[in-house]
N, C-alpha and C positions, 0 to 999 in steps of 0.2 A: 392857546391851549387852555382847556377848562380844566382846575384845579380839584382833585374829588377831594373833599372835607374832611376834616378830621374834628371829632363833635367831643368836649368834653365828658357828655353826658354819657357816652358810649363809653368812654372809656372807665369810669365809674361803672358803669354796669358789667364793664368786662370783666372789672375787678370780683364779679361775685360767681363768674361763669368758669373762667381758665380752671386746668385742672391745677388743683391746691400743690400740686410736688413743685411747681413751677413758684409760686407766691409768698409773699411773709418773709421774702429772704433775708438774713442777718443786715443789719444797719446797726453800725457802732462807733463808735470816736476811741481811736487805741494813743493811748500817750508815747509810747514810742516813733510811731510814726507823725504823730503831730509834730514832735520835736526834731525829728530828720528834716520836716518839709518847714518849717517853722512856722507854723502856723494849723490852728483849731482843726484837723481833719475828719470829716466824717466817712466811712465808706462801707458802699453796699455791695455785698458778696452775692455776685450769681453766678457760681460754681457749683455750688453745694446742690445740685438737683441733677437727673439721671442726665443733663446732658451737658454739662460743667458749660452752658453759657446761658443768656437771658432768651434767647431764640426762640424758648419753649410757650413761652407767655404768646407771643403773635400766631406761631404756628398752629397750636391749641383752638384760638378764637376762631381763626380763619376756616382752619379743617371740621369747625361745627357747620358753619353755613354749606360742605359739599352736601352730593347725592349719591348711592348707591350704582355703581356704571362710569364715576368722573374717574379719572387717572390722570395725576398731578404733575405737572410737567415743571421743575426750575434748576437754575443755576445756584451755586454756592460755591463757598473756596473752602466750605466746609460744616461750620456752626449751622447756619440754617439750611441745610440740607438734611444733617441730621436731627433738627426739631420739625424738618416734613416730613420725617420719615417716623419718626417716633410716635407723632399726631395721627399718621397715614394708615400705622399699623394697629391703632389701637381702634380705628376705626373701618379698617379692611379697605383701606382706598389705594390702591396702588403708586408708586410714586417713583420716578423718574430722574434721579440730580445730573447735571453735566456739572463739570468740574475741570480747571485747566490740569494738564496733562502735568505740571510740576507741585500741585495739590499738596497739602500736607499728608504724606502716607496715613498718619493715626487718624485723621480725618474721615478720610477714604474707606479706611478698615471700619470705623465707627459705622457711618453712613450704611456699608453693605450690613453689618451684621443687626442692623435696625431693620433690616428690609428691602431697604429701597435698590433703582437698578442705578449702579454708577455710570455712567461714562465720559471717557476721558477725553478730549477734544481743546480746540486750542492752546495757542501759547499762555496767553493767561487769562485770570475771571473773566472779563469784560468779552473776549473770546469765544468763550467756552458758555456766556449768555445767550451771545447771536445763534449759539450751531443747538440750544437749547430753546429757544422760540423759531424755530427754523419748525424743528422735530414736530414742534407743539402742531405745528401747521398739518401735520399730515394724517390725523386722524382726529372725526369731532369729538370721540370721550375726550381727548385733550385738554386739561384746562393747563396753559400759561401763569404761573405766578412770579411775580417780577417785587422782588422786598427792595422795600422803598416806594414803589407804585401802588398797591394793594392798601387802602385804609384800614383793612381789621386785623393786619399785620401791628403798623405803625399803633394804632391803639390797643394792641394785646401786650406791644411792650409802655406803652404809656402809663400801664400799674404800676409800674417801678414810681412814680411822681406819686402815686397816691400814697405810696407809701411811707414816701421819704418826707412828704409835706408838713407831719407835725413838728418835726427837728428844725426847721424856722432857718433854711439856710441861706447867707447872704448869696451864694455861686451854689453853682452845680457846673462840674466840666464832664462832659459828656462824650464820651468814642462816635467818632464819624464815621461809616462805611456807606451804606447805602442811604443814610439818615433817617430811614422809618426808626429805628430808637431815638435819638434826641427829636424828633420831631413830633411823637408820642409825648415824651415828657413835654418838649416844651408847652402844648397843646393845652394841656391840663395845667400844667403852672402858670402859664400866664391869663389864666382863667381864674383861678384857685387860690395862687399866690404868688403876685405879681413881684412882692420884693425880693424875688428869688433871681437873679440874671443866671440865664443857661447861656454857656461857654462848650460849642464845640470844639474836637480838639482832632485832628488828622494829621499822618505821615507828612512830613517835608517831602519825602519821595513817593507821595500821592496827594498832592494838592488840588486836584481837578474839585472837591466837592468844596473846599476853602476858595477856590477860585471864582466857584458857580456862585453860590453864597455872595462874595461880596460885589458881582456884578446883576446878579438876577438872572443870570443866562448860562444854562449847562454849558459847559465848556471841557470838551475833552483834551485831554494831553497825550504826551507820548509814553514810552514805556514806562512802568514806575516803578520803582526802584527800596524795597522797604520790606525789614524781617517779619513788621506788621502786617500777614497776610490777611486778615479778617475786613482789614479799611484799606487796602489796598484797591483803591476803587481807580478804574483810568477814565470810565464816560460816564457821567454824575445821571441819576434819574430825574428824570424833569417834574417830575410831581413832587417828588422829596424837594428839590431846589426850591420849588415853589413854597411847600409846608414852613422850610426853615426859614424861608427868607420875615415871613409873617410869628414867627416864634423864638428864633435865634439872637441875642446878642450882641456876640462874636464867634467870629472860627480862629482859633490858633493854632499854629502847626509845632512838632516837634523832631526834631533830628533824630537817627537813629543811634548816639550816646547818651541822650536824653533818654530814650527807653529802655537801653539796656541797666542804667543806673535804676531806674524806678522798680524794673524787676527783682534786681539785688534788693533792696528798700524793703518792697513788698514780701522778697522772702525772708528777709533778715527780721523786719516789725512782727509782721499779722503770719510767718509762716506759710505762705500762700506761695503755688507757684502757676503762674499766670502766664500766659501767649501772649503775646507782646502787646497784638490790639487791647486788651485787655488792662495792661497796665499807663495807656499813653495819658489817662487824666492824672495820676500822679506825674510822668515825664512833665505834662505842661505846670501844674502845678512848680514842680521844680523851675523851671526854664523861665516862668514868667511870673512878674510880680505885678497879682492880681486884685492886691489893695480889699482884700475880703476879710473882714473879721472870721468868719466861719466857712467853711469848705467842704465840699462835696465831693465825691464823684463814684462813681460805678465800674465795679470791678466787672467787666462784661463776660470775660471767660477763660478759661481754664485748657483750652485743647490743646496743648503746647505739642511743638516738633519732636521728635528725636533728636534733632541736633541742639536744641536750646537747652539740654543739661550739660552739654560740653560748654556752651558759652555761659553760664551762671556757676560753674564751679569756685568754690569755696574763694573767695580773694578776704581775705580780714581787712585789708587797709581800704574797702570799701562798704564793709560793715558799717550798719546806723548803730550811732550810740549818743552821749547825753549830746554831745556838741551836733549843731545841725549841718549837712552841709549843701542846703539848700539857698545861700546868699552866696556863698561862692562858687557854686557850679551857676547860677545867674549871672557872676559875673563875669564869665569867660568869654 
């Protein structure tokens, strides 16, 4: 398989093209939550833009290169469907998402009222990809776009690194789904600034892209099982495999008590209420003692369920406060 490139110099240059709502996201170090995780945290908010996740940055670059006539054909469980379709619209390009049939509704709702056509097919993502390159097949406006495979995706979100690059950090833990985001960063950091180790981080109950990763070989699994729909990935893309495998560090994974705590964390520190994907680089942070003076990671998005305000309801006795309890949730 021939690998298509991911060129640092590109993604510098993306940095001056994306539309600006998407860019410059907050990057801050909050003492509260440094003191929960124990240890220097710094973290970058990509909520705060019209599509509460970092999506917007690839979909942007990529939706410059169509033509007048193209009609965008992809899969998502959510997030990048509605940054094709927000790119799509501002550009009059028609655009297409399949979505597995258990989808997060706000997702769903988001996506149509951008524009785009939903439809619901398969049991889940990985599913609902196949019966969305199937479609692509049946007319030549059709273009396929597959995140994770597409390079000016993976480098529309590899600005996030240029951004974060002057804060001089020793980690960066990064959210796994289809890998075009940490595969963006890594690209450019370890070009740029190599004493920076990028740490991806994936569901325990989506391990396939943790698996591919440490053999070099996509490796599909079976069902997955995890609240983190956004990295809920079950058949790893083989270009991304390939990207990380050349930029990656590590992948560590996290259980689903580990993110449910990080969520708390994150609402209780920074007031932030995040979709699980979203929060698993605090989870790993928690889970795993990463020996980093300084710490990183990126808040990827915001589209939370209806039902995750029932499970983050008020609990006190898991509120952060001065004592951390980040060495004893590691140690269980």
């Amino acid at each position: 398989m021939t690998i298509k490139r991911l060129s640092p110099d590109s993604i510098e240059e993306a940095a001056g093209l994306i539309d600006s709502a998407f860019l410059r996201t907050p990057q801050f170090r909050d003492a509260a939550l440094s003191r929960a995780l124990g240890r220097d945290t710094v973290v970058k908010v990509e909520t705060l833009n019209p599509l509460r996740s970092f999506k917007g940055r690839g979909a942007d670059l990529y939706m410059r290169r169509l033509t007048a006539g193209q009609h965008v054909v992809c899969a998502s469980a959510g997030n990048f469907g509605q940054a094709m379709a927000y790119a799509g619209q501002a550009r009059s390009i028609p655009v297409t998402v399949f979505a597995a049939h258990d989808a997060n509704p706000n997702k769903v709702a988001r996506m149509r009222d951008l524009g785009a056509e939903v439809v619901l097919a398969g049991g889940d993502f990985d599913a609902a990809k196949e019966a969305a390159r199937a479609f692509a097949g049946t007319r030549p406006e059709y273009v396929f776009v597959e995140d994770g495979d597409e390079p000016l995706i993976a480098e529309g979100a590899g600005t996030i690194a240029v951004e974060l690059a002057p804060l001089g950090l020793d980690v960066l833990l990064v959210p796994v789904g289809n890998g075009a985001l940490i595969s963006g960063i890594g690209c450019w950091m370890k070009a740029r600034s190599p004493r920076t180790r990028i740490i991806g981080v994936c569901a325990a109950g989506a391990p396939a892209m943790a698996m591919s990763w440490r053999t070099g070989v996509p490796e599909a699994t079976g069902p997955v099982s995890t609240m983190a729909d956004g990295i809920a990935v079950r058949v790893p893309v083989p270009a991304a495999v390939g990207w990380m495998r050349e930029v990656v560090d590590d992948v560590v994974l996290v259980d689903e008590e580990d993110i449910r705590l990080a969520l708390r964390i994150v609402r209780d520190t920074l007031g932030l209420l995040l979709e699980p994907s979203g929060a698993v680089g605090i989870a790993a942070a928690l889970r795993h003692d990463l020996g980093a003076a300084s710490l990183g990671t990126v808040l990827t998005g915001g589209n939370f369920s209806p039902a995750l305000l029932g499970e983050l309801a008020p609990d006190p006795s898991r509120a952060a406060g001065p004592v951390s309890p980040a060495a004893d949730h590691r140690a269980r």
